[in-house]
Every structure is written in structure tokens, then in C-alpha cells.
N, C-alpha and C positions, 0 to 999 in steps of 0.2 A: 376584611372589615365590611362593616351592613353600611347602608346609606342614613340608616335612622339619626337624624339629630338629638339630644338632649335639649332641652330648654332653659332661659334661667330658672324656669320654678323648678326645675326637676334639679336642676343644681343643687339651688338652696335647702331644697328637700335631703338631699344626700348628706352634706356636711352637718344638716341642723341636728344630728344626732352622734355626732364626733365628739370624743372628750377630751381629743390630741389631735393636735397638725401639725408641720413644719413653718416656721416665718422666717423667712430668708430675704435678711437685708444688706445694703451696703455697708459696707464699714471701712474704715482706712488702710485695708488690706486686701480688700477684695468684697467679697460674701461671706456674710457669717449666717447659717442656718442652725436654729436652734428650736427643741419641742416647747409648742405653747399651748394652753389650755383656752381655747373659742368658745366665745358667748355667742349662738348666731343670732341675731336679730333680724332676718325679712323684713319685718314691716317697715324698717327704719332705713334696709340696703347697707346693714352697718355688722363689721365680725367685732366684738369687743374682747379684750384683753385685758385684765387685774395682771399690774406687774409692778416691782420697786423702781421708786422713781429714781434710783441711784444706780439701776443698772446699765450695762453694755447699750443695749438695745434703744434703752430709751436716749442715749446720746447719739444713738446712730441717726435715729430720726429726727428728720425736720418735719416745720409743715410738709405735706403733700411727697414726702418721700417715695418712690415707687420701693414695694414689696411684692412678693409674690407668699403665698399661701398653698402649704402643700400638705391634700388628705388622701388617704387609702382609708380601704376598707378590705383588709383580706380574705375576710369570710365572705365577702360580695365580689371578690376581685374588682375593683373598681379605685379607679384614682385620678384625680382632681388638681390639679391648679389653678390658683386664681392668680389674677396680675388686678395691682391697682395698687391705690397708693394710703399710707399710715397715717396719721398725727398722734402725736403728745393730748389730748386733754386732762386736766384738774377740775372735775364736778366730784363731787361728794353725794349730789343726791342722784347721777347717775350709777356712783360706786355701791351705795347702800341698793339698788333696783337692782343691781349685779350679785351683790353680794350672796355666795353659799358658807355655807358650816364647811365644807370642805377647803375654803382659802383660810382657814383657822392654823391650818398646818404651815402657813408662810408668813400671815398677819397678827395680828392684836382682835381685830374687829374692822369692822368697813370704815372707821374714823382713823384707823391707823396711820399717821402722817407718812409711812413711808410709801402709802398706796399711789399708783397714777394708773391713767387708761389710757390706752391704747387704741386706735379707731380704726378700724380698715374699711377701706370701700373701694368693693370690686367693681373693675370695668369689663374684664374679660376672664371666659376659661376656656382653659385644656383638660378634656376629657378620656377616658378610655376605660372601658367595662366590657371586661373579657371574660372567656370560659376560666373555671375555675383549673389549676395545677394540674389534677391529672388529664380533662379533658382536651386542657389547650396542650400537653405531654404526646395524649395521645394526633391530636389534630396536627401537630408539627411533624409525627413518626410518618403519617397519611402522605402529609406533601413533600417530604425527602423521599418516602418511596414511591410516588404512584407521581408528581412533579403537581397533581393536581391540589390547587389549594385551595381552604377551608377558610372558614366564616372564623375569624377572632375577635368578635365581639364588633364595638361601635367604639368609635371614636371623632374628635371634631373642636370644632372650637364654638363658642357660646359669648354674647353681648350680654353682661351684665345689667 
């Protein structure tokens, strides 16, 4: 591993082109991690979520719940967690500022009563951006035979 840090704008910059993450929250079982669709917002410090107000998820959280958020990127090798915590909100003119043609497939429209949002705000990440399959394939073969080890990218943690 290199000593290069990431930064949070280098963070934010990674995820804000994700169209699936992991949100793994608590629940009366343990962790339930499940794929969600992130709205990233920077300027606000806010990941948003369009999700049924009658689902799992939304009853797992309370105000201020700790979640964490989990992105890859395989064609980048690169992957991300965020730690921080969720709420429940009900705005409508935030839902309509959200809203794409593509939540057409789960909704009515952005007034759909079944809609609620989802708020995250990250405190912290875990990073790591490594050589891609075959190089890091090859960099492993390097250091079982020769004992001398190789550069696997960066990794670290980050204050959001």
C-alpha cells in the first residue's frame, strides 16, 4: 500500500457517479444489507434515497441511526465505505428535486404517497483503490515467489 491519502472531495467525486451501493443497517436480527439507488448531493453533505415508506428499511431507522454505505467500482477497482448515520424525511419538494423517469418503474410519479426519503450523512470512509485482477494476480505471484512485496494500491481512512 502507497501512503497517498484520498480526500473527502476525492470521495465524493467517486461515489457521485454510482447508480448502486450497499446500505447496511440494523435491524432486530443483526444487519440487513441491501442494493440502493444514491442520489449524491455534495453541496448539501447529503446521499439521498427515494424508497417505500412501508418498507423493512425504513422501520429499521430512526432519527440518526448509524448506517454505513457500501460502493465499488470494478472497472476502477476501487471501493468505499461510508459510516454515518440515516433519517426518515417526508418533503415532497425535495422528492419532486429528486425525482427521475427511471423511479417510474417502482412509483406513480414523485407525489406518489407511497414515496419517502432517506438522508445519509457521512462522517467517515474506508477506502481502497487497487491494481486491477490481473495486475494485482500478477503482483501477488511476485511476492510468494521472490518474498519481495509490491505496491497494492492506496488505501486509509477519510473525515467526512
Amino acid at each position: 500500500m502507497t501512503d497517498r491519502t484520498l480526500t473527502a472531495e476525492e470521495v465524493w467525486t467517486q461515489i457521485a457517479s454510482e447508480n448502486v451501493c450497499i446500505m447496511a443497517t440494523p435491524d432486530d436480527e443483526g444487519i440487513r444489507a441491501r442494493p440502493m439507488g444514491p442520489m449524491v448531493r455534495q453541496d448539501d453533505g447529503v446521499i439521498w434515497f427515494i424508497t417505500d415508506r412501508n418498507s423493512h428499511k425504513v422501520r429499521d431507522l430512526a432519527d440518526d441511526t448509524p448506517v454505513t454505505l457500501i460502493f465499488q467500482n470494478s472497472a476502477s477497482n476501487w471501493y468505499i465505505s461510508l459510516m454515518g448515520t440515516a433519517s426518515v424525511v417526508d418533503d415532497r419538494g425535495q422528492v419532486r428535486e429528486l425525482w427521475s423517469p427511471i423511479l417510474k418503474e417502482w412509483f406513480e410519479g414523485p407525489d406518489d404517497p407511497k414515496i419517502i426519503l432517506l438522508a445519509f450523512e457521512p462522517t467517515e470512509a474506508d477506502y481502497w483503490n487497487g491494481p486491477n485482477r490481473l495486475v494485482a494476480g500478477l503482483k501477488m505471484l511476485i511476492t510468494a515467489a521472490t518474498g519481495m512485496k509490491t505496491d497494492m494500491g492506496d488505501a486509509g481512512k477519510v473525515s467526512m
